[in-house]
C-alpha positions in Angstrom: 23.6 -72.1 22.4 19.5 -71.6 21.4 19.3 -75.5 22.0 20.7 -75.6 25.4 18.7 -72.6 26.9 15.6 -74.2 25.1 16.2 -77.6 27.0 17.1 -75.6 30.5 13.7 -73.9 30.1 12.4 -77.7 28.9 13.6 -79.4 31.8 12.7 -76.6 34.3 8.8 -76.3 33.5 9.0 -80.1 33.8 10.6 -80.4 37.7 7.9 -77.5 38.3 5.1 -79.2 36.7 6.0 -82.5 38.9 6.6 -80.5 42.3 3.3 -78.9 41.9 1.5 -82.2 41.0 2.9 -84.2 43.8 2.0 -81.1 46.1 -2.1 -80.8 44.8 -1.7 -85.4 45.3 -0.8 -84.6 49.1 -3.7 -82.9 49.8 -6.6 -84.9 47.7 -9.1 -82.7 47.6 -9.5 -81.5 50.8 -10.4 -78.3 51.9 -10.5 -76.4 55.2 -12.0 -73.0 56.1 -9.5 -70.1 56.7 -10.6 -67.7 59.2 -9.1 -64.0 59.1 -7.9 -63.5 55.4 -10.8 -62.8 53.3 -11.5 -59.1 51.3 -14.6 -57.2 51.9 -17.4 -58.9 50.3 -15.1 -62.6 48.9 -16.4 -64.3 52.1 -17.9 -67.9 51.2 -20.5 -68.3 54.3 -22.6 -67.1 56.3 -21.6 -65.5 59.7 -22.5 -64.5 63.1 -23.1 -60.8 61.3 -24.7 -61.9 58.0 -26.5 -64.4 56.3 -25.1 -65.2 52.7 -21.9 -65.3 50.9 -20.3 -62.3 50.1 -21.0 -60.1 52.4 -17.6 -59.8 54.5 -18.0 -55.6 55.2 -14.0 -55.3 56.1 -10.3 -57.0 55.2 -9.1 -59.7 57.5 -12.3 -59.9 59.7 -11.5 -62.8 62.2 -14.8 -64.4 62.4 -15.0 -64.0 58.1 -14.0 -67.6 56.7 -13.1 -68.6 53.2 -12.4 -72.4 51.8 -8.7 -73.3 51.2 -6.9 -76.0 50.0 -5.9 -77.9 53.2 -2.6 -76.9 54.8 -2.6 -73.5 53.0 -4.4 -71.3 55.7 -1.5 -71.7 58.1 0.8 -70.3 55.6 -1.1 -67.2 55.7 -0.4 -64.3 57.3 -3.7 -63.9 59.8 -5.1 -67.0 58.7 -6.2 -69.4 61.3 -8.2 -72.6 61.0 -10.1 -71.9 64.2 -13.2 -70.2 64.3 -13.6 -67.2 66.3 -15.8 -67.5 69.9 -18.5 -66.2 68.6 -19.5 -68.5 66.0 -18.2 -71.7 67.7 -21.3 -70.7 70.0 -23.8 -71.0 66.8 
């Protein structure tokens, strides 16, 4: 019985190790910036209200951006690949 559950867990890590290769593959490298879903002070540019990196001052502050693997941003909740009006004018 020790065998089988040993090759179930085997063969799963396996199947999981391949879908989440083939996944990181699709996306080569690329990255996008993810408006809306960044913590106070985990921002990774400067904005319209600050200068430097890190300084985000609230949670989920639309015109706050951080870099994301490409694709994942619009699989979070208040993410948004667009940047806000404000700093599209800068």
């Amino acid at each position: 019985m020790k065998k089988y559950v040993i090759a179930a867990a085997t063969l799963a890590a396996a199947i999981s190790f391949a879908a989440n290769s083939a996944m990181a593959d699709s996306h080569e490298g690329k990255t996008e910036n993810c408006y809306g879903v960044v913590k106070t002070g985990k921002n990774d540019c400067k904005t319209g209200a600050h200068s430097c990196a890190g300084s985000a001052k609230a949670d989920n502050d639309k015109a706050e951006w951080v870099k994301v693997p490409a694709g994942l941003c619009d699989k979070l909740t208040g993410g948004t690949t667009a940047a806000p009006a404000e700093e599209m004018k800068k």
